[in-house]
Backbone as numpy.savetxt, mean C-alpha at the origin, in Angstrom:
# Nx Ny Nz CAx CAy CAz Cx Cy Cz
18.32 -35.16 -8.48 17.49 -33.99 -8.48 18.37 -32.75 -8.48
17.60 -31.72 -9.15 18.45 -30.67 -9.33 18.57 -29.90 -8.55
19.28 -28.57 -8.07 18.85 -27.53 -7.06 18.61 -26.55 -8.00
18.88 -25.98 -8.95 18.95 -25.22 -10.08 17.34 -24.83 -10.33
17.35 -23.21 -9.91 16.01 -23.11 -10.01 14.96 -22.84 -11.39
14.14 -22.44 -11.29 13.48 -22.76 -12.81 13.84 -21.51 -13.03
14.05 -20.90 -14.27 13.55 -19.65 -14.84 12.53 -19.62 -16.02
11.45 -18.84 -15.67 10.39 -17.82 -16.14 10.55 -17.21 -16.61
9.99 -17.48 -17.96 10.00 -15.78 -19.20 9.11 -14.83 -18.69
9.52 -13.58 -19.01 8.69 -12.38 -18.08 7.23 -12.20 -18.41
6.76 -13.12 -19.95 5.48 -13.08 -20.43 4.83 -14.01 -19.26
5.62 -14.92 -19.00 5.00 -16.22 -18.13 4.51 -15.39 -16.71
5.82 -14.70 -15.93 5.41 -13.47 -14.69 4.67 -13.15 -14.98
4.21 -12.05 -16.05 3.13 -10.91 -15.98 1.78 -11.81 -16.42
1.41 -12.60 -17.17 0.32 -13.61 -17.09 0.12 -13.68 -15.73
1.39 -14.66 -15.18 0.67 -15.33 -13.79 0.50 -14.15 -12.71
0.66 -13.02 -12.74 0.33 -11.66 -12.25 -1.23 -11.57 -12.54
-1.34 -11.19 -13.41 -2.54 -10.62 -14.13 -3.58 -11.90 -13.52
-3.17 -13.23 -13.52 -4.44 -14.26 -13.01 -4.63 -13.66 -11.41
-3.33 -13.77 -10.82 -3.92 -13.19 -9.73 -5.13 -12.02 -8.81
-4.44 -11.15 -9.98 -5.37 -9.70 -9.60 -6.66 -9.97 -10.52
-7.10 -11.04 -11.48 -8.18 -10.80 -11.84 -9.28 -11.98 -10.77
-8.32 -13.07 -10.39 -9.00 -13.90 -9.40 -9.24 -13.19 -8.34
-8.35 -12.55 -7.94 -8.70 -11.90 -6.49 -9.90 -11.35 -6.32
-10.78 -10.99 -7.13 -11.91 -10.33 -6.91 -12.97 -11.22 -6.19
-12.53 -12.85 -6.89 -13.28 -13.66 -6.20 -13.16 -14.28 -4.98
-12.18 -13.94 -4.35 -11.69 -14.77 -2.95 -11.56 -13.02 -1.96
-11.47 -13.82 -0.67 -11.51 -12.99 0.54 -10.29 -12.32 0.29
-8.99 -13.02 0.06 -7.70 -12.32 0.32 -7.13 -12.43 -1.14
-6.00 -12.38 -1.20 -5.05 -12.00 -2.24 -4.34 -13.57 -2.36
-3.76 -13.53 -0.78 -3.33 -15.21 -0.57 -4.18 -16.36 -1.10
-5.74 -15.89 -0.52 -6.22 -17.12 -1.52 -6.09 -17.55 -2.56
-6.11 -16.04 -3.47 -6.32 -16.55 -4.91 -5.14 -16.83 -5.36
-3.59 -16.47 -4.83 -2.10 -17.00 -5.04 -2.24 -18.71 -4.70
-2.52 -18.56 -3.60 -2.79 -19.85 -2.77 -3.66 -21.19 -4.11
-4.67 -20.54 -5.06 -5.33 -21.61 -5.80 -4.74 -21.48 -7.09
-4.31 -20.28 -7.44 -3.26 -20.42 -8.76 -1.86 -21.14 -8.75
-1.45 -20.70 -7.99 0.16 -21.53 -7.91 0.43 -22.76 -8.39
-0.88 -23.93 -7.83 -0.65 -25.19 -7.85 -0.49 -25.18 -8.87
-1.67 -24.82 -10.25 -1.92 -24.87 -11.39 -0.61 -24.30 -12.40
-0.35 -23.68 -11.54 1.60 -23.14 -12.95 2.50 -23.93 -12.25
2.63 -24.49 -11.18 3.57 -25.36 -11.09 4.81 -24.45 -10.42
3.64 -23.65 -9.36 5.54 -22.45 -8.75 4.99 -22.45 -7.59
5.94 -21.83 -6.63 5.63 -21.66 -5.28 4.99 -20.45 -4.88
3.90 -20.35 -4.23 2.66 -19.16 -3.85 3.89 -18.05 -3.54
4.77 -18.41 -2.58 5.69 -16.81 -2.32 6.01 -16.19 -3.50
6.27 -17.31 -4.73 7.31 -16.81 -5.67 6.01 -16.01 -6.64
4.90 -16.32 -6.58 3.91 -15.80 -7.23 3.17 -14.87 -6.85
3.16 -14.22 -5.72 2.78 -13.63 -4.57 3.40 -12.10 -5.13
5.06 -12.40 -5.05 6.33 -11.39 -5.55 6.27 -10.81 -6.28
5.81 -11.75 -7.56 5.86 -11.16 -8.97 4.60 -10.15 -8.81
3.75 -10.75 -8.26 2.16 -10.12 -8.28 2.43 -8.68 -7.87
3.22 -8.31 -6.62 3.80 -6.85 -6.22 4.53 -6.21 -7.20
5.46 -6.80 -7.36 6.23 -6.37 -8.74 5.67 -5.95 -10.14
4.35 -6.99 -10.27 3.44 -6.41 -11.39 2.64 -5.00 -11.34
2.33 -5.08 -9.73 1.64 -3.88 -9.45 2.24 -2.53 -9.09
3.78 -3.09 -8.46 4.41 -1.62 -8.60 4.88 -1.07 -10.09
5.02 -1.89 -10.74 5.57 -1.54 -12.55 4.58 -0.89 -13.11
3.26 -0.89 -12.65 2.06 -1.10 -13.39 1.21 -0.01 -12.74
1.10 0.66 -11.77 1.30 1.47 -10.72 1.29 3.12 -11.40
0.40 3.69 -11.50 0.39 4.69 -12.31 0.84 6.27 -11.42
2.37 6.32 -11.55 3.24 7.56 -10.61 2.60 8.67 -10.32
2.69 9.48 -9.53 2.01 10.70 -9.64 1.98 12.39 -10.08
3.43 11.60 -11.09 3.13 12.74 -12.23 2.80 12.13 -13.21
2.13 11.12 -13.40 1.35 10.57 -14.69 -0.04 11.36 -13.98
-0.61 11.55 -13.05 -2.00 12.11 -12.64 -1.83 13.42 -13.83
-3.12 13.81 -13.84 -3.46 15.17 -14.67 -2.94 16.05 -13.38
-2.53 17.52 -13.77 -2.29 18.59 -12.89 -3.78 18.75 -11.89
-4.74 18.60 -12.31 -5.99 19.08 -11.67 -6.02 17.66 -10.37
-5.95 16.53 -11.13 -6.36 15.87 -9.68 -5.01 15.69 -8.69
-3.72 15.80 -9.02 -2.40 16.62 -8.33 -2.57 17.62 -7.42
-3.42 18.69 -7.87 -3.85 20.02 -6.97 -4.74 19.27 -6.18
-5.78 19.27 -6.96 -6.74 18.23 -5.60 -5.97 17.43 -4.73
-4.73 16.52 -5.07 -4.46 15.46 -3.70 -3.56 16.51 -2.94
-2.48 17.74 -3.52 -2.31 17.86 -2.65 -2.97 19.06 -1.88
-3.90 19.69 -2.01 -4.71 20.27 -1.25 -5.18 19.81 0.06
-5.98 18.28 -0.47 -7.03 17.73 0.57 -5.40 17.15 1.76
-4.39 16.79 1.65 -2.80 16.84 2.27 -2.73 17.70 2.87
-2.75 18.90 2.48 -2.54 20.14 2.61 -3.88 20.30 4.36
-5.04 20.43 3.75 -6.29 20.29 4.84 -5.91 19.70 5.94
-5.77 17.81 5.61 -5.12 17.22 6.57 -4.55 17.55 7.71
-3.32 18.03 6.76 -2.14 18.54 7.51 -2.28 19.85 8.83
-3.18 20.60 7.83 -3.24 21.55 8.93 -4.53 21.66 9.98
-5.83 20.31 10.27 -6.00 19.88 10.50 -5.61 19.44 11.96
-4.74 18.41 11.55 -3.79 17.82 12.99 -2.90 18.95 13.46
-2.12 19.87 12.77 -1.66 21.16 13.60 -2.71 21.85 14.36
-3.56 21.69 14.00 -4.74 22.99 15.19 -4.86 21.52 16.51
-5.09 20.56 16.19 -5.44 19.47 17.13 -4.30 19.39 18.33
-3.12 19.47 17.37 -2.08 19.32 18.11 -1.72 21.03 19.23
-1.65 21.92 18.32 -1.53 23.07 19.45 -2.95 23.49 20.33
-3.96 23.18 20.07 -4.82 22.71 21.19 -4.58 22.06 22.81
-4.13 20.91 22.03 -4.03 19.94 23.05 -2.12 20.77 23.38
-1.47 21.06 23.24 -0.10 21.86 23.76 -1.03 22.37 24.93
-2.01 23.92 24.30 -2.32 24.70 25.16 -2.89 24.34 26.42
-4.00 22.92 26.26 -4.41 23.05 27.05 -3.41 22.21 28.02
-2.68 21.35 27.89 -1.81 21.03 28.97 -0.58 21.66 29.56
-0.43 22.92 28.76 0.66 23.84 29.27 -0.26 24.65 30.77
-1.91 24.56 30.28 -2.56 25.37 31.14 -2.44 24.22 32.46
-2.62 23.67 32.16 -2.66 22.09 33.30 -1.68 22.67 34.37
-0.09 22.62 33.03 0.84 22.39 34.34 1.29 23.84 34.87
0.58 24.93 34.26 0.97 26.20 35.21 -0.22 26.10 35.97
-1.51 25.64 36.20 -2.36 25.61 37.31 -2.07 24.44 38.04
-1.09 23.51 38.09 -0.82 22.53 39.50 0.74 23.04 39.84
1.34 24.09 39.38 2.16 24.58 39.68 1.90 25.55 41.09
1.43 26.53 40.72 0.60 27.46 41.47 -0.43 27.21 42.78
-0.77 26.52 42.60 -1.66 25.91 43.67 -1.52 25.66 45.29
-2.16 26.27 46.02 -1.47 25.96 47.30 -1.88 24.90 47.85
């Protein structure tokens, strides 16, 4: 027996990619549907699992491929977010700065 692992033409990866993400719709997890394809190509679920990420980060549309308009939109509603948790956060500063100068003071 050999140790020599198999190699896969990249048509063979991106197929057995593409079964994944189109099965997945039908199963609970992602693992499942790796989990029921694998047997059938004859590879190991991790090794199919991998490619499946790899398909999806290649495949993965960057975010200067977005149009400028929905760009402004994400980073606006970021923007909101952001300043958002700053009011939350110097809130909560103030009111425990008030805390500890009133148990300071106290007789």
């Amino acid at each position: 027996m050999s140790n020599k692992s198999k190699r896969f033409p990249p048509e063979f990866r991106e197929r057995a990619a593409r079964m994944v993400l189109e099965e997945e719709k039908n199963h609970p997890s992602r693992w499942s549907a790796v989990m029921m394809i694998a047997p059938k190509l004859d590879i190991h679920p991790d090794t199919l699992s991998k490619w499946t990420r790899l398909h999806e980060r290649a495949n993965a549309p960057a975010v200067s491929d977005l149009p400028d308009r929905e760009k402004i939109r994400q980073l606006e509603r970021e923007n909101r977010e952001l300043r958002q948790a700053n009011e939350i956060l110097r809130k909560a500063s103030a009111y425990f700065a008030q805390a500890e100068l009133d148990r300071r003071f106290r007789p």
